[in-house]
C-alpha positions as CSV (number, residue, x, y, z in Angstrom):
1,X,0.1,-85.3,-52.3
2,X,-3.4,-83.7,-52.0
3,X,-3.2,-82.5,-55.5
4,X,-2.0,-85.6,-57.3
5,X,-6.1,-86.4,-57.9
6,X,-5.9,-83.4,-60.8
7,X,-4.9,-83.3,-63.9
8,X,-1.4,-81.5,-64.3
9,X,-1.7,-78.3,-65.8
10,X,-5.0,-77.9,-63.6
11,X,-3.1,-79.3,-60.4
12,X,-0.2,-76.7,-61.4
13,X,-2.5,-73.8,-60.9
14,X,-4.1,-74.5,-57.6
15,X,-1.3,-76.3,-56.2
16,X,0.7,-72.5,-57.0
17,X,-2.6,-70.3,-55.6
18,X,-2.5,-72.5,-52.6
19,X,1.5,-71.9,-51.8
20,X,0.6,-68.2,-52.0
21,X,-1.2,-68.3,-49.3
22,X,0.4,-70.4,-47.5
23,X,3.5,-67.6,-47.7
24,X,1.2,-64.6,-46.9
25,X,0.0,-66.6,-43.6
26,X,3.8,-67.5,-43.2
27,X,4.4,-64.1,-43.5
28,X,2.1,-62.5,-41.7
29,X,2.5,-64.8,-38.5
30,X,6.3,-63.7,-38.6
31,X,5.0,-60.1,-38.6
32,X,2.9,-60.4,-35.5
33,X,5.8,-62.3,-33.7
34,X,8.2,-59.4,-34.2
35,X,5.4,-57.0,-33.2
36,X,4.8,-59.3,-30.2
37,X,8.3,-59.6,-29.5
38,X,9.0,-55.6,-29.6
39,X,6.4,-54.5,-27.2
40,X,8.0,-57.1,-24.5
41,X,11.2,-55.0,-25.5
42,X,9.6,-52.0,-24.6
43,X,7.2,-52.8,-21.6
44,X,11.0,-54.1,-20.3
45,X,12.5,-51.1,-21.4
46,X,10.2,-48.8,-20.1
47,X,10.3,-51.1,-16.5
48,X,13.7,-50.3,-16.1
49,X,13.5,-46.4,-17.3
50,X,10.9,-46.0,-14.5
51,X,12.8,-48.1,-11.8
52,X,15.5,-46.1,-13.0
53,X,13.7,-42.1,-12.3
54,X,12.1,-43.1,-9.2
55,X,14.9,-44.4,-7.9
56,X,16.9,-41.3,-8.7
57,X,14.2,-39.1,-7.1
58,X,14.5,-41.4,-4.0
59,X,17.7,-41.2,-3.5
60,X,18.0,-37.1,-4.2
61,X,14.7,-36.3,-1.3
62,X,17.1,-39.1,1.5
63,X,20.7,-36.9,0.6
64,X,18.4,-34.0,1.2
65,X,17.2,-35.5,4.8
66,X,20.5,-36.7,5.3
67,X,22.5,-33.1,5.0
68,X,19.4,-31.6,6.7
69,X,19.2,-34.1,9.4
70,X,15.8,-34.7,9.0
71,X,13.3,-37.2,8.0
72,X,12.7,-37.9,4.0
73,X,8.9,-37.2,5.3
74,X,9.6,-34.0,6.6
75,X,11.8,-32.6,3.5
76,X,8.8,-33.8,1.6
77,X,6.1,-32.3,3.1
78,X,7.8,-28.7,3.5
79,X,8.0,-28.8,0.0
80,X,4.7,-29.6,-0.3
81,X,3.9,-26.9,1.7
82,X,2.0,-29.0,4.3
83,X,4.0,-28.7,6.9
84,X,6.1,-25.3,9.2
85,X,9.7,-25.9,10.2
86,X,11.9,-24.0,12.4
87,X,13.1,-21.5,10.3
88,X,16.4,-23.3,11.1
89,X,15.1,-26.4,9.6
90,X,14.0,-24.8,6.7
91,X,17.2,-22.9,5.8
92,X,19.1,-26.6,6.6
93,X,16.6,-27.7,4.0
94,X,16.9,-25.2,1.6
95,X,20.8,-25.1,1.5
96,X,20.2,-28.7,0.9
97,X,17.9,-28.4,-2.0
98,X,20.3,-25.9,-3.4
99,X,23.3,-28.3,-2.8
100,X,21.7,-31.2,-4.6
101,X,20.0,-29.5,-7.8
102,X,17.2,-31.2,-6.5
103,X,13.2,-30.1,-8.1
104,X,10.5,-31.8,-7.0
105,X,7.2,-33.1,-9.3
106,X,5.6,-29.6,-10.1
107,X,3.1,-27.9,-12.0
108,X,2.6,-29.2,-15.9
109,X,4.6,-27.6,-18.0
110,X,1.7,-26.5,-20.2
111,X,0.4,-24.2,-16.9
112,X,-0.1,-21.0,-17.9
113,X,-1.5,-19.1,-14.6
114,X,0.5,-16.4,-12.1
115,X,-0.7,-16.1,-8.9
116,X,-0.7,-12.8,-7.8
117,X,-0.7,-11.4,-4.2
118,X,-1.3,-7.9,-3.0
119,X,-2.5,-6.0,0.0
120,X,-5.8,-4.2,-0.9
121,X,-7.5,-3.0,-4.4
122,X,-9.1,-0.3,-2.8
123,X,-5.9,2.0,-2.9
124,X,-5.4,2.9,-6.7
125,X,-1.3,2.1,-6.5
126,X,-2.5,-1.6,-5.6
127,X,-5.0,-2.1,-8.3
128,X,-3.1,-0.5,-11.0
129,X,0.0,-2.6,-10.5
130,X,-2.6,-5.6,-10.9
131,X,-4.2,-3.9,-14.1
132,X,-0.4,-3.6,-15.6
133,X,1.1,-7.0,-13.9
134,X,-2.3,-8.7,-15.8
135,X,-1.7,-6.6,-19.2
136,X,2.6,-7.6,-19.2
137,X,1.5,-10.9,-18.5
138,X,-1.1,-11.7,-20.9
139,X,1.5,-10.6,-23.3
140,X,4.0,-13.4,-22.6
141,X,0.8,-15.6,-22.7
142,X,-0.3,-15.8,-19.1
143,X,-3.4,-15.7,-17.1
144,X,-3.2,-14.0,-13.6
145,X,-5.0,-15.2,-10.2
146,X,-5.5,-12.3,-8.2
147,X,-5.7,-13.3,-4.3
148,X,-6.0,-9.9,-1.5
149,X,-4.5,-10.2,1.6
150,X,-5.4,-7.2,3.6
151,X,-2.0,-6.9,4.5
152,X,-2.4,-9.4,7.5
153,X,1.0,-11.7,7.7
154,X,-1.3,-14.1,8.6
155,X,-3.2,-14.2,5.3
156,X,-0.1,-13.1,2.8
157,X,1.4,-17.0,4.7
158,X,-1.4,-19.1,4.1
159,X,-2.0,-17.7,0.5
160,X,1.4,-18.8,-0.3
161,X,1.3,-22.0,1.4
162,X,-1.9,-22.6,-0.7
163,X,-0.4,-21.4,-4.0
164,X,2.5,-23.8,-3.0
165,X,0.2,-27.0,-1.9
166,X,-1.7,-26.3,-5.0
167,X,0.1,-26.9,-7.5
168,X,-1.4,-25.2,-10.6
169,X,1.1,-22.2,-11.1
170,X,3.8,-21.7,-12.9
171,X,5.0,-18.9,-10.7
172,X,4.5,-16.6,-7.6
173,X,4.2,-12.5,-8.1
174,X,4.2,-11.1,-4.6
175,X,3.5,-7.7,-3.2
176,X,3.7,-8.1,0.2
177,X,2.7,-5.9,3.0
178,X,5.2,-7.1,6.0
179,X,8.7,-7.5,6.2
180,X,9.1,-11.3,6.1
181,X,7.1,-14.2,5.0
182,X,8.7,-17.8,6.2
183,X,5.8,-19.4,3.5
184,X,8.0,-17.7,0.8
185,X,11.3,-19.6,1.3
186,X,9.4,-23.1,0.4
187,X,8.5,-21.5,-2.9
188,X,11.6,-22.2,-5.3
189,X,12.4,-25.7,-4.2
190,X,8.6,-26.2,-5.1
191,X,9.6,-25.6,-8.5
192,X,7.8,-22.2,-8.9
193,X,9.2,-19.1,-10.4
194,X,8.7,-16.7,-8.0
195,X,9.3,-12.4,-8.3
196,X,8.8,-9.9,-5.1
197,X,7.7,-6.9,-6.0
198,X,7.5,-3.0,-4.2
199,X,8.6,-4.5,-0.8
200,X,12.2,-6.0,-0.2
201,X,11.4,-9.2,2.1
202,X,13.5,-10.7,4.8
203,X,13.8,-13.8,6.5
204,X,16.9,-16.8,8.1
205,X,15.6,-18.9,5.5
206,X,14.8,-16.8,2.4
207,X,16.8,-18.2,-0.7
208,X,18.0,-15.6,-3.0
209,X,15.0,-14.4,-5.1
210,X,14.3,-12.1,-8.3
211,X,13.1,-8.3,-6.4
212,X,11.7,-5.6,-8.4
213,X,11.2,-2.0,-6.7
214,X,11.7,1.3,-6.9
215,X,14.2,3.6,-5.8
216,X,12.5,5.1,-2.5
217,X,15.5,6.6,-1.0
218,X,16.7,8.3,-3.6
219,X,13.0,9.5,-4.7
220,X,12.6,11.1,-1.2
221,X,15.6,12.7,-0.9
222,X,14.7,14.5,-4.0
223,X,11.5,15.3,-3.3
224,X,12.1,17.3,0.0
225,X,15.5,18.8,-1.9
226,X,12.3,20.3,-4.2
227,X,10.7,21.6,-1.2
228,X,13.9,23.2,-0.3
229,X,14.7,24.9,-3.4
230,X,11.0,26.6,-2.8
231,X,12.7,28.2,0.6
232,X,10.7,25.9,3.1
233,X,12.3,25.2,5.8
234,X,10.2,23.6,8.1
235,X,9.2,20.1,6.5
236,X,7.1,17.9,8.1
237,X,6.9,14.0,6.8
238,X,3.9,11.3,6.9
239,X,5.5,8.5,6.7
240,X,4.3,4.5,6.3
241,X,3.8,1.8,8.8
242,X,6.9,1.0,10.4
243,X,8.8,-2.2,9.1
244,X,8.3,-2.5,5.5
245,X,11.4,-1.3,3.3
246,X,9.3,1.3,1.8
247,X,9.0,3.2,5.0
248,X,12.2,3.2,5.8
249,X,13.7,4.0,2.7
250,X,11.6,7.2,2.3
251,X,12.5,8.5,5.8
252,X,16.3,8.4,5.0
253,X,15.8,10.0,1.9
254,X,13.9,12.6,3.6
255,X,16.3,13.3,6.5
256,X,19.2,12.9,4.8
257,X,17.8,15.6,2.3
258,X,17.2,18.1,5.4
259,X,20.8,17.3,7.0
260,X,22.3,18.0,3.5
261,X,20.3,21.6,3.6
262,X,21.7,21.6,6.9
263,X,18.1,21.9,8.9
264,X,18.0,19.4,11.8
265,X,15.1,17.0,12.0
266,X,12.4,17.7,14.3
267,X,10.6,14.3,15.3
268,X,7.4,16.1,16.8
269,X,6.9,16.8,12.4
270,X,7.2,13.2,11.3
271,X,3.7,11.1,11.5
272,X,4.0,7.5,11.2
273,X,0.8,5.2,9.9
274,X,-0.9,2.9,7.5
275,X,-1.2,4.2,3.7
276,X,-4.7,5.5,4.3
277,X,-6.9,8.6,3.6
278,X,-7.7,9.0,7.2
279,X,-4.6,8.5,8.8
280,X,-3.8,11.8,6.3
281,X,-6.4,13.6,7.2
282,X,-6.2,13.1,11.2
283,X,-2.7,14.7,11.4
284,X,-4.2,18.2,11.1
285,X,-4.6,18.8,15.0
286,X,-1.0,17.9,15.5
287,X,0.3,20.2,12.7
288,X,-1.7,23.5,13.5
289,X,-1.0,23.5,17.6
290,X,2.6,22.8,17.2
291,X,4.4,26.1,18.1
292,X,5.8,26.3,15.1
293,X,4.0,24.6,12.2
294,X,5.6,23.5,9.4
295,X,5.1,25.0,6.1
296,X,5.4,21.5,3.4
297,X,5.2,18.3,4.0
298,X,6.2,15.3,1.9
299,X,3.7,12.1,1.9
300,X,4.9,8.5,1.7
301,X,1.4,7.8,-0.4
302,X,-0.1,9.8,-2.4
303,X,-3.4,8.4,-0.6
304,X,-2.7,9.4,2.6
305,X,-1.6,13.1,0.7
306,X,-5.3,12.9,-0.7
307,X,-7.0,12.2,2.8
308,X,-4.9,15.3,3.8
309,X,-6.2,18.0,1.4
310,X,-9.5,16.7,1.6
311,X,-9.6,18.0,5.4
312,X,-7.7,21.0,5.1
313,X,-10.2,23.2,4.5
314,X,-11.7,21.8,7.6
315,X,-9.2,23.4,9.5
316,X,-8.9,26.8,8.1
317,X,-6.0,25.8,6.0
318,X,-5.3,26.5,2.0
319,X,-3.1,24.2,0.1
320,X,-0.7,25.4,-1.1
321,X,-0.5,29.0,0.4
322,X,-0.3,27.4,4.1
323,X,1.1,24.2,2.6
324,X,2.8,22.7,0.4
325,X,2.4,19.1,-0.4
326,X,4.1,16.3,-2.4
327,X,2.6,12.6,-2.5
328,X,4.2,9.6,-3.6
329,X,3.1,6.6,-5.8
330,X,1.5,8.7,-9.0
331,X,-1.8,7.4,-8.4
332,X,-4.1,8.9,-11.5
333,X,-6.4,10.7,-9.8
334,X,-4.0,12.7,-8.3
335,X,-3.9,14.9,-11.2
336,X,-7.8,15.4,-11.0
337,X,-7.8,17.3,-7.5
338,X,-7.8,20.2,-6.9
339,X,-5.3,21.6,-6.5
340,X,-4.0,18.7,-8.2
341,X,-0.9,16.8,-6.6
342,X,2.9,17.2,-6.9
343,X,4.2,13.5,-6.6
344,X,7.2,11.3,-6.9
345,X,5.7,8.9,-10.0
346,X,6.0,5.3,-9.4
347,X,6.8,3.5,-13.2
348,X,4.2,1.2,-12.7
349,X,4.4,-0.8,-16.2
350,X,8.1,-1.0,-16.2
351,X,7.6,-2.3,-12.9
352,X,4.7,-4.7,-14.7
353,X,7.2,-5.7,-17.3
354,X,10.5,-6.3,-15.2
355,X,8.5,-8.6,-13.2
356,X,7.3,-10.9,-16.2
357,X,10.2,-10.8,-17.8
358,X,12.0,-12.2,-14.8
359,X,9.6,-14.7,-13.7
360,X,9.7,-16.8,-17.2
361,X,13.3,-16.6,-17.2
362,X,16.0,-18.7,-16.0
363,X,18.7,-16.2,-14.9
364,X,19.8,-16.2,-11.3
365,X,18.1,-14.0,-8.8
366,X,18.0,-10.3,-9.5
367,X,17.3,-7.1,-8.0
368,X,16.0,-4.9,-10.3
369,X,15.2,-1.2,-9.1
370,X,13.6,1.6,-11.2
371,X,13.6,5.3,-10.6
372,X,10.7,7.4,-9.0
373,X,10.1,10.7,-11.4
374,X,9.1,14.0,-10.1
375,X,6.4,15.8,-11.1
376,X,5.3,19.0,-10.2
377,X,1.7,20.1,-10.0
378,X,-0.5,22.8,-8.4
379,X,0.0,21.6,-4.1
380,X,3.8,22.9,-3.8
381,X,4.1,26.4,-4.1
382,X,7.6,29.2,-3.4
383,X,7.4,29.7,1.0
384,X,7.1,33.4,1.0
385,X,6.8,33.6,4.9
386,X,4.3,34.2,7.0
């Protein structure tokens, strides 16, 4: 041996520091063969794991083209957003989404931001829903992206197709301002959350979604049941543009209110138009050379009950000794006029919090609706005949 050239008890020692080492570099090449060894375990393990997800997602987006009869390619790209269907292609798509549990790749689940459609902020309902929507959802720790629409269907599709395409929201709050949307009905299988708010939107191909809105009917018929119990009997109504639910809603309310008080409706009193100051204020003409003027009138808006006060003096008319007036919405400067406005009060930050609370959670669609509250200022008066 290499150490037989020593003396014993000196060739003892080194021969024993040299089998340390030896052991430690034993030991330490074993170490970095197991290491070695376990990340070829993984690398394969993780291989397979991927072969194994992609796969599944494969195979999940060709059932979905298969029930649809349609391409994978197509299913894809109306989820994406990037492409219109037939609305019969998109409900065959949809129903097929539905059928299959299928959820495409979506936002991060760290995103945080709520886009937020709405018509206009230059009417005060509008911008205080957004001041309140903001507020309820900073509180569950979310950032809102305001986006206007003018109320042009054109617009309130393409902002949702680009909220869709995207991809950087967690969810969708919509206040429309037409009575369908076809973008909307590629929202959920996107793998947004998605809440409709105010307006009740219909469409062939609209899944079931979470709705949050007021009771409109049953606010109106109220309202004119107040006028009523004052002795008028000739009620005249400004009503909304035609085709949202809102409209609609409030006109039943209000003729059903005057059939129950057994006065029959007079269609030369009811005005139909966009929630506008002007449009109240041009009705004037039309209300003084009918033959017999009415003596109250309910508003769909309280905007459009603001544009009307503002030009009755214009035409030789005090409000409320000629007439009597009730708004709708509870805007805040409606208490500030003069005189200040009677109104149906829309519950804006319950309306703020139902819609947060159902966009973050994982219940199945609801329709949540809130009353409209009553409240009686200085523009309705007692009719005591002219």
């Amino acid at each position: 041996m290499y150490f037989a050239q020593y003396n014993t008890p000196q060739k003892t020692l080194i021969q024993a520091q040299f089998e340390n080492i030896f052991i430690n570099l034993r030991k330490t090449f074993y170490r970095r063969d197991i290491l070695r060894n376990n990340r070829k375990v993984n690398a394969n393990l993780h291989r397979r794991f991927r072969r194994h997800r992609i796969g599944r997602t494969t195979m999940s987006i060709t059932q979905i083209a298969q029930q649809a009869g349609v391409s994978p390619s197509t299913v894809s790209r109306y989820l994406r957003g990037t492409l219109d269907v037939t609305p019969d292609t998109a409900k065959r798509i949809n129903e097929a989404v539905r059928l299959h549990g299928y959820t495409p790749r979506s936002t991060k689940s760290s995103n945080t931001v709520l886009a937020l459609i709405v018509p206009e902020l230059r009417n005060p309902f509008y911008s205080t829903l957004c001041q309140s929507l903001a507020s309820a959802a900073q509180a569950a720790g979310f950032s809102t992206d305001i986006k206007i629409s003018q109320g042009n269907p054109a617009t309130e599709h393409e902002l949702v197709d680009e909220a869709i395409r995207s991809q950087r929201y967690y969810g969708l709050l919509y206040a429309g301002f037409n009575d369908h949307n076809d973008a909307l009905a590629r929202v959920i299988p996107s793998g947004m959350h998605a809440v409709l708010i105010d307006e009740r939107i219909d469409g062939p191909a609209l899944p079931p979604m979470h709705t949050v809105t007021v009771d409109n009917y049953s606010g109106a018929y109220r309202a004119v049941r107040y006028l009523l119990s004052l002795g008028h009997r000739r009620i005249a109504h400004l009503s909304g543009p035609t085709g949202l639910s809102t409209t609609a809603e409030r006109l039943r309310g209000y003729s059903d209110a005057l059939s129950a008080g057994g006065i029959a409706q007079d269609d030369t009193i009811i005005f139909t138009g966009p929630y506008t100051e002007e449009f109240g204020g041009s009705i004037f003409p039309y209300l003084i050379e009918n033959p017999d003027p009415p003596t109250a009138i309910f508003c769909s808006s309280d905007i459009a009950a603001i544009g009307l006060l503002g030009a009755a003096e214009q035409y030789g008319l005090k409000i409320p000794n000629d007439l009597s007036v009730i708004g709708c919405d509870g805007i805040h400067v409606g208490q500030w006029l003069h005189p200040s406005l009677t109104t149906l009060q829309q519950p804006i930050d319950d309306i703020a919090h139902a819609a947060v609370e159902l966009i973050t959670s994982d219940k199945e669609p609801q329709h949540v609706q809130l009353p409209l509250n009553l409240v009686i200022r200085r523009s309705t008066q007692r009719h005591t005949g002219r």
